[in-house]
C-alpha positions as CSV (number, residue, x, y, z in Angstrom):
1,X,59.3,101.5,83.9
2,X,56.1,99.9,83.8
3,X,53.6,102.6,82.5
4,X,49.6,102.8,82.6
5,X,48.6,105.5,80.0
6,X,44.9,105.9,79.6
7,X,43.8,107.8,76.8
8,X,40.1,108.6,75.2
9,X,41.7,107.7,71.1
10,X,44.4,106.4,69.5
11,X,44.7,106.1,65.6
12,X,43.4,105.5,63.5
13,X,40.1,106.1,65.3
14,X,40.7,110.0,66.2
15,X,39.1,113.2,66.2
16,X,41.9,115.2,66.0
17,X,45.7,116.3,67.5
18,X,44.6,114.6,70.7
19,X,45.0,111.3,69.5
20,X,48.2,111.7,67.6
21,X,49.6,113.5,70.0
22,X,48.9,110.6,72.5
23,X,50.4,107.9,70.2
24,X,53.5,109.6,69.5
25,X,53.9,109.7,73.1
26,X,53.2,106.3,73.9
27,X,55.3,104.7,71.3
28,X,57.7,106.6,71.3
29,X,58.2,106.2,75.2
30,X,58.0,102.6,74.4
31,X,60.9,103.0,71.8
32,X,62.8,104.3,74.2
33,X,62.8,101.1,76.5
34,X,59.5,101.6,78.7
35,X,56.6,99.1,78.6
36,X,53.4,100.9,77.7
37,X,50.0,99.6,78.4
38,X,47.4,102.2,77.0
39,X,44.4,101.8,78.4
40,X,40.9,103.3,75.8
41,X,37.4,103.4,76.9
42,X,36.7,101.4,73.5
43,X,39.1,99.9,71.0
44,X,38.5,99.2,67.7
45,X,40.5,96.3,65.3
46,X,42.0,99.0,63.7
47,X,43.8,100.5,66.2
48,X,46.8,97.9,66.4
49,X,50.8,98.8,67.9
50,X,54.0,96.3,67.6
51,X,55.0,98.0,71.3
52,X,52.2,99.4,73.1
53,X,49.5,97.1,74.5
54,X,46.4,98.7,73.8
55,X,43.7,97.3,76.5
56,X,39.7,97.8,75.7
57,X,38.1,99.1,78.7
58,X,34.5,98.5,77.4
59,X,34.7,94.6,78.1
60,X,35.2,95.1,81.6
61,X,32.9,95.0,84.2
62,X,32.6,97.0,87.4
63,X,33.6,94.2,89.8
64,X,31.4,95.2,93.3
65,X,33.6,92.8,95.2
66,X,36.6,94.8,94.3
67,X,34.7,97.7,95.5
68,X,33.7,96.1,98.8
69,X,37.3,95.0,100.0
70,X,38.0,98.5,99.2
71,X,34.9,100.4,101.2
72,X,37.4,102.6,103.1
73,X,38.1,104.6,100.2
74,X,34.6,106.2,100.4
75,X,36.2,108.8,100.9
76,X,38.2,108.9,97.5
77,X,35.4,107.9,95.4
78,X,33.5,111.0,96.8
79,X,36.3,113.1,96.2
80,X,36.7,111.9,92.6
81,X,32.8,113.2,92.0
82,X,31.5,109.6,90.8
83,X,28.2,110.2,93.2
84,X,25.2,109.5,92.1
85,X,26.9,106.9,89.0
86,X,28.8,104.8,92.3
87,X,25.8,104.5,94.3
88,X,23.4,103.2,92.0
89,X,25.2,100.2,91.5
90,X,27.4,99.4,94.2
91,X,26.2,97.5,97.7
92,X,25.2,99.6,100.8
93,X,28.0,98.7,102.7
94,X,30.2,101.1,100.3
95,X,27.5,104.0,99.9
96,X,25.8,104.5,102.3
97,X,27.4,107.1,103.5
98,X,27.9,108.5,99.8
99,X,24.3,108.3,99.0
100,X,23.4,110.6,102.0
101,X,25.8,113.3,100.5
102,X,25.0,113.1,96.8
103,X,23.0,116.2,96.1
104,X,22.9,116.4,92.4
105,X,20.5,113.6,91.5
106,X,19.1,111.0,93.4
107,X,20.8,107.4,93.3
108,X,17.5,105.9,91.3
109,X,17.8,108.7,88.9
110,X,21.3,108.1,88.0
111,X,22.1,105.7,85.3
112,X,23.0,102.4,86.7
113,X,27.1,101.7,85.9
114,X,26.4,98.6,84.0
115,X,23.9,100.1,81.6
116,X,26.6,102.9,80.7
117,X,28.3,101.9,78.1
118,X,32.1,102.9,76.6
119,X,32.2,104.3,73.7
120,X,34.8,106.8,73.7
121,X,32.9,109.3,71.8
122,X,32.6,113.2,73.1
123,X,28.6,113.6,73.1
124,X,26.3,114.5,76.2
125,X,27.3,110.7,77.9
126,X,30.8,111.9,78.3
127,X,30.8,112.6,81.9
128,X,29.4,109.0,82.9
129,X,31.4,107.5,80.6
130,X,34.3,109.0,82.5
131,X,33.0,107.4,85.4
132,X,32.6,104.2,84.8
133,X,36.1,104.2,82.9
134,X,37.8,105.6,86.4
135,X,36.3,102.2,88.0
136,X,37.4,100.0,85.7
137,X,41.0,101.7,85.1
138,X,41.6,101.3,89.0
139,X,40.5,97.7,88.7
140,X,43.0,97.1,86.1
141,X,45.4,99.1,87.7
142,X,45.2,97.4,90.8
143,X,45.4,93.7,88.9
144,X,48.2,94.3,86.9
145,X,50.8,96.5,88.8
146,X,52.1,99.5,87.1
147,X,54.9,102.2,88.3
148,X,53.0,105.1,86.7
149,X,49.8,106.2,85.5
150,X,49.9,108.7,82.8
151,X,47.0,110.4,81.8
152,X,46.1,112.3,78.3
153,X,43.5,115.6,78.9
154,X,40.5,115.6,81.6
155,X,38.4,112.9,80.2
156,X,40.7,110.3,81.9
157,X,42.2,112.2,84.9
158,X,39.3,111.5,87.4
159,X,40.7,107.9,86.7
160,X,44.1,108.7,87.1
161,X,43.6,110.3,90.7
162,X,41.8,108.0,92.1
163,X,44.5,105.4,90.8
164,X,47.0,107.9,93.0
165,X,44.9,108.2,95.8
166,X,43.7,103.9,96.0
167,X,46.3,102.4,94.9
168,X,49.8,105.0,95.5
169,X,50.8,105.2,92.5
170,X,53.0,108.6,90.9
171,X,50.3,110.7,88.3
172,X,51.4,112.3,85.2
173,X,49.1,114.2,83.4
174,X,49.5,115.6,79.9
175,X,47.6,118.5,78.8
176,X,47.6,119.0,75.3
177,X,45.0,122.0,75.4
178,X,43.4,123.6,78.3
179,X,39.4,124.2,78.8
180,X,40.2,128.2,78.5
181,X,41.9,127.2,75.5
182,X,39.4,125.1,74.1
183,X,36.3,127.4,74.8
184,X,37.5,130.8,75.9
185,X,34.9,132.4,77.9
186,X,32.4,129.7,77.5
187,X,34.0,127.2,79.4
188,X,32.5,124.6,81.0
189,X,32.5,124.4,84.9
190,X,32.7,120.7,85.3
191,X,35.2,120.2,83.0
192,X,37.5,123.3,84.7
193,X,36.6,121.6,87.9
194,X,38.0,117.9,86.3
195,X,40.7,119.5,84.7
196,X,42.1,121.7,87.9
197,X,41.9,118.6,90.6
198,X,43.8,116.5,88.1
199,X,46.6,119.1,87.7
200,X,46.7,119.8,91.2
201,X,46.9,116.3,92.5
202,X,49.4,115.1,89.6
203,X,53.1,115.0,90.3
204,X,54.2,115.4,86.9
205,X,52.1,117.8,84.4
206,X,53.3,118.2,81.3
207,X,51.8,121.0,78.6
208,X,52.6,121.4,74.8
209,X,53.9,124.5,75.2
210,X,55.2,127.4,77.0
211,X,51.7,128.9,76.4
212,X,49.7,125.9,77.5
213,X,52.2,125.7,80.7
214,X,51.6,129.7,81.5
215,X,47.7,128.9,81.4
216,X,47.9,126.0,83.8
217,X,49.8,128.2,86.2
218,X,47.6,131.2,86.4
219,X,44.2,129.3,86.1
220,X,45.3,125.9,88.2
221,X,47.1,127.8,90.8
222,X,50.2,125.1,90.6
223,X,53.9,126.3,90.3
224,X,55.3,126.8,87.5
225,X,58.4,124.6,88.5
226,X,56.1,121.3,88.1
227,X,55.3,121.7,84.5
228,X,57.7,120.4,82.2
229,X,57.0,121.1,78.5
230,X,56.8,118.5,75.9
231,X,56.5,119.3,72.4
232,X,54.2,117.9,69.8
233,X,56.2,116.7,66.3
234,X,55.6,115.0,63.2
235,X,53.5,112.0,62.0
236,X,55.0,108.7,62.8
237,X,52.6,106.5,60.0
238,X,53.8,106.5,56.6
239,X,51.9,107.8,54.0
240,X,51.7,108.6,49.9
241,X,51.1,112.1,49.0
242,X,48.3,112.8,46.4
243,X,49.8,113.4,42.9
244,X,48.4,115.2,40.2
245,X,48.5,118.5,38.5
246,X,46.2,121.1,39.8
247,X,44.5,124.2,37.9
248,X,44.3,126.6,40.7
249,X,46.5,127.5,44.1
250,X,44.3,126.1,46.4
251,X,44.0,127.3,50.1
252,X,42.9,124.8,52.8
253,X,41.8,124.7,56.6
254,X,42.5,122.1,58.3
255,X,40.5,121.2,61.7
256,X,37.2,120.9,64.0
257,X,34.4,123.7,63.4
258,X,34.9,124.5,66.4
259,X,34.7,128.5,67.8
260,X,38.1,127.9,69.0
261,X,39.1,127.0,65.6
262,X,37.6,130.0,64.1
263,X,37.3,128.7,60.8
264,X,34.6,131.4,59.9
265,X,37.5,133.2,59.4
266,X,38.9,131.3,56.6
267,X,36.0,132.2,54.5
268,X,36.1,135.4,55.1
269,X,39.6,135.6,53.8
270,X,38.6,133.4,51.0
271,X,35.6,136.2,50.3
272,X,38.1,139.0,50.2
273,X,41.0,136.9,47.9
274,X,37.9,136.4,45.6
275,X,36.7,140.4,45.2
276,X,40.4,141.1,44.6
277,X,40.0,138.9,41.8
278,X,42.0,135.9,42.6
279,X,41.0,133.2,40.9
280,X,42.3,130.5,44.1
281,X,40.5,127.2,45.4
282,X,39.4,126.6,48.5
283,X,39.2,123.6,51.0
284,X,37.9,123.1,54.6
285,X,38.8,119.7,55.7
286,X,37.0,118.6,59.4
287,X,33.6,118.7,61.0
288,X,32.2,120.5,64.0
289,X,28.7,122.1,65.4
290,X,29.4,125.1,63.2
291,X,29.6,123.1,60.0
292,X,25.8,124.3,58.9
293,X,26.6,127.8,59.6
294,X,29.7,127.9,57.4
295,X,28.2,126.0,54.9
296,X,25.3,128.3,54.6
297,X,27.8,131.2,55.0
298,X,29.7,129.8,52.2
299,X,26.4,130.3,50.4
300,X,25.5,133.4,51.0
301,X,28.6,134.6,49.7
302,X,28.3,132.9,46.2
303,X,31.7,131.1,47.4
304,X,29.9,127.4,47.0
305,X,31.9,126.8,43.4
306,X,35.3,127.0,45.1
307,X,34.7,126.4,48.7
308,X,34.7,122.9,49.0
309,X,33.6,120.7,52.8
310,X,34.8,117.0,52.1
311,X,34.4,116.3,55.6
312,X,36.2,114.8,57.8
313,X,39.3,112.8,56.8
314,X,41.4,110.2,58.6
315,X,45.1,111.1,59.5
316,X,46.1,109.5,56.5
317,X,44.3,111.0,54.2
318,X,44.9,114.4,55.8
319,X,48.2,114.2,55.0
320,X,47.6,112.7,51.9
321,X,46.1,115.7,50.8
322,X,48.5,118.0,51.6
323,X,50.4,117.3,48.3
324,X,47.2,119.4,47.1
325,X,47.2,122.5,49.4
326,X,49.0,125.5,48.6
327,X,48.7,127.3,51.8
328,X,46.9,126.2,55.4
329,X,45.6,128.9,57.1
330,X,45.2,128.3,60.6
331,X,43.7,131.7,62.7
332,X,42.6,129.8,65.5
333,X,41.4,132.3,69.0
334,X,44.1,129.4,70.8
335,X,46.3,127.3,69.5
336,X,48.0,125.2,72.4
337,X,50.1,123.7,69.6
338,X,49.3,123.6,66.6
339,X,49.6,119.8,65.2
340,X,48.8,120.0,61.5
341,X,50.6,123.1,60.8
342,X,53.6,120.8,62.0
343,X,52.5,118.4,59.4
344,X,51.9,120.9,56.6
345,X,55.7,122.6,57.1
346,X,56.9,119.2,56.9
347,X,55.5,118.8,53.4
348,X,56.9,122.2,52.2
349,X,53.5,123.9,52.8
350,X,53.6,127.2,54.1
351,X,51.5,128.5,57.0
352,X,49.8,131.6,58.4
353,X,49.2,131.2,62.4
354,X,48.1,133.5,64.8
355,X,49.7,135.3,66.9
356,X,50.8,133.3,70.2
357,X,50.2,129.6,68.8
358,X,52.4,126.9,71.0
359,X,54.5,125.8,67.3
360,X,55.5,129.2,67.7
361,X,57.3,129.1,70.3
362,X,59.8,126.6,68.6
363,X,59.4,128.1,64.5
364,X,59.5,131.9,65.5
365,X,59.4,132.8,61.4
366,X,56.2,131.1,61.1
367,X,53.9,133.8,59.2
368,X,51.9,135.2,61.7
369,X,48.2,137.1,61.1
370,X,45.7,138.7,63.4
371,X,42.6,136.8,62.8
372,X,40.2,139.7,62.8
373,X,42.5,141.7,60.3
374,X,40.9,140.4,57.5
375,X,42.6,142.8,55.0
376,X,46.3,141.8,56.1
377,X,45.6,138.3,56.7
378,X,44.3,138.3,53.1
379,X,47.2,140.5,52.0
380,X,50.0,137.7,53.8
381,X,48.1,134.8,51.9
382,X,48.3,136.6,48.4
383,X,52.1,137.0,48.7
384,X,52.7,133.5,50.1
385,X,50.9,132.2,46.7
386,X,52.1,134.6,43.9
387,X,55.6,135.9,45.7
388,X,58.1,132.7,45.3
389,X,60.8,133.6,46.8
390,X,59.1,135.0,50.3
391,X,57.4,131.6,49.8
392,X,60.4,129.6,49.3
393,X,62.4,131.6,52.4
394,X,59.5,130.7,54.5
395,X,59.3,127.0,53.4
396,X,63.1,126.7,53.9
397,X,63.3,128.7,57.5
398,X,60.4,126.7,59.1
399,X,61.3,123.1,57.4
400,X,64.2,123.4,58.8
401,X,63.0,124.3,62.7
402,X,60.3,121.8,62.5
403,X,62.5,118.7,61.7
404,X,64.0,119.5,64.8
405,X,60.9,118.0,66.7
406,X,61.1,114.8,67.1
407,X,58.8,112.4,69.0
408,X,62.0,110.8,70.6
409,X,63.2,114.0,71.9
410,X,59.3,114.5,73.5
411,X,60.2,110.7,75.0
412,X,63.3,111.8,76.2
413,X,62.0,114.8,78.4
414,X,59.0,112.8,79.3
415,X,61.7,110.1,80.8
416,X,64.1,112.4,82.4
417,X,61.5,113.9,84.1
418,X,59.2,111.0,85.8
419,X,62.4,108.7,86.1
């Protein structure tokens, strides 16, 4: 099968599970005897693949003659919310009738589609970005002449329904974490709004879990029979692990400083390990908006000479640095998955997850802690450092579950289910 997969990264140029999770997907469907064409709002020389075609949307141009032999499907570029971005570039004959029902800017106070630029990056031009990248996907959608379009989260899915709708072609989408997920109760309309019409008008949807797959039935209002789930699993780029002796178990967090993430919580475990005495490093590996605030937090608490913020580090190096950690602690408020706790069991580092994360659902021994029970959260890290053989029984029991996902197995379901 000839598959379109557009995607907003691909490593080594990520931001976090999202682009892993996409390029397991894509070469490991291609593995399995489909040809992949992945499809990025910007590509970088780094990002290379021996199997997938990897396409750079940012040196095409929005072609109005394409959009002119294709005026009667107003109606579909209205529907897919491009509005005011459509009809400041494109000729009257295709919006007129558009530009009399945009009503949240006027056409001259959009930005034009040729001055937005692709850059793939999630910052407050996100939203045009994503439409001007839904022009230029159908474009090359329509050119080349693909069986499927498969779609990775929101920012691409007003691109892949208006491939469906212009061109018939079957939609996948893959949702590797919700908008409730992400941002709980401060979710964003627009994105909900993205995120529900590309789920709705998708005939395949796949989540990453049983928990992602109940959330897309309650909040999307879609049965639950049309959501397949498809497993993350480990890293498919080789890597050395860092060597060397270290003084002190160190504890790490691993991810965005994000709310949803809530890594505050790591330091106040790392506070209370400290007043029982412990004499344990500390390592908080990622970037977010709450960066300054945990910084200054660390600070406050007199933790700054054993809480250490390198900042973000590639894949590689993540992993890399695992041969250092101890223990991850990962008390997120959701976890859809749960990718680098996947990647620290595989390198015979234990983990402490909250309740209800997606990995789970498939390693049910995984050391589970409430993440506003400081005092047993901290009690559950002390033993997994100083008590070896709960350590070791824990190491053993969830190695052996997570080797069981595999990428191929994800390809596998993935192909049963849109072949």
């Amino acid at each position: 099968m000839k598959i379109l997969m557009l995607g907003w990264e691909y490593p080594p140029s990520i931001t976090g599970g999202l682009g892993i999770a996409s390029h397991g997907i894509a070469e490991s469907l291609a593995q399995i005897g489909h040809q992949v064409t992945f499809l990025l709002p910007k590509k970088d020389k780094k990002q290379q693949s021996k199997i997938v075609k990897l396409v750079d949307a940012s040196t095409m141009a929005v072609d109005p003659q394409f959009w002119i032999k294709t005026s009667e499907s107003v109606e579909e570029i209205e529907d897919a919310e491009l509005g005011s971005q459509v009809i400041a570039y494109m000729p009257p004959t295709v919006y007129k009738k558009l530009s009399t029902q945009v009503k949240a800017k006027k056409a001259e106070e959009a930005p034009k589609v040729p001055d937005i630029q692709l850059t793939g990056k999630y910052d407050d031009g996100l939203l045009n970005e994503t439409g001007k990248f839904a022009l230029v996907a159908v474009q090359y959608a329509a050119e080349k002449k693909f069986d499927l379009v498969y779609c990775h989260d929101w920012p691409t899915f007003k691109a892949g329904r208006l491939i469906k709708e212009m061109l018939d072609k079957p939609l996948a989408v893959h949702v590797h974490s919700t908008e409730y997920e992400r941002n709980g109760v401060f979710t964003n309309p627009i994105v909900i709004q993205e995120e529900g019409k590309g789920i709705r008008t998708a005939d395949y949807v796949f989540a990453v879990s049983n928990q992602t797959r109940k959330t897309i039935v309650e909040k999307y209002q879609v049965k639950k029979v049309k959501v397949t789930v498809a497993p993350n699993a480990g890293p498919l780029i080789s890597f050395k692990k860092a060597s060397g002796k270290k003084r002190k178990p160190t504890l790490a967090f691993v991810g965005r400083f994000t709310d949803q993430k809530s890594p505050g919580t790591f330091i106040d475990i790392a506070r209370e390990l400290t007043s029982r005495g412990k004499d344990y490093e500390f390592v908080m590996i990622g970037d977010g908006y709450l960066y300054h605030d945990l910084t200054q937090k660390s600070r406050d608490l007199n933790l700054s000479d054993r809480l250490k913020f390198p900042g973000f580090l590639s894949h590689q190096k993540v992993l890399e640095s695992m041969g250092q950690i101890d223990l991850l602690i990962a008390l997120s408020n959701a976890e859809p998955f749960g990718l680098v706790m996947l990647e620290a069991i595989l390198q015979e580092v234990p983990v402490i997850s909250s309740p209800g994360s997606g990995l789970s659902e498939f390693i049910p021994e995984l050391p589970q802690a409430d993440r506003w029970d400081i005092y047993n959260s901290t009690s559950l890290a002390q033993r997994l450092i100083e008590d070896q053989e709960y350590r070791n029984e824990v190491v053993s029991t969830c190695l052996k579950k997570a080797r069981n996902l595999k990428w191929e197995k994800t390809a596998q379901i993935i192909s049963e289910t849109i072949c």
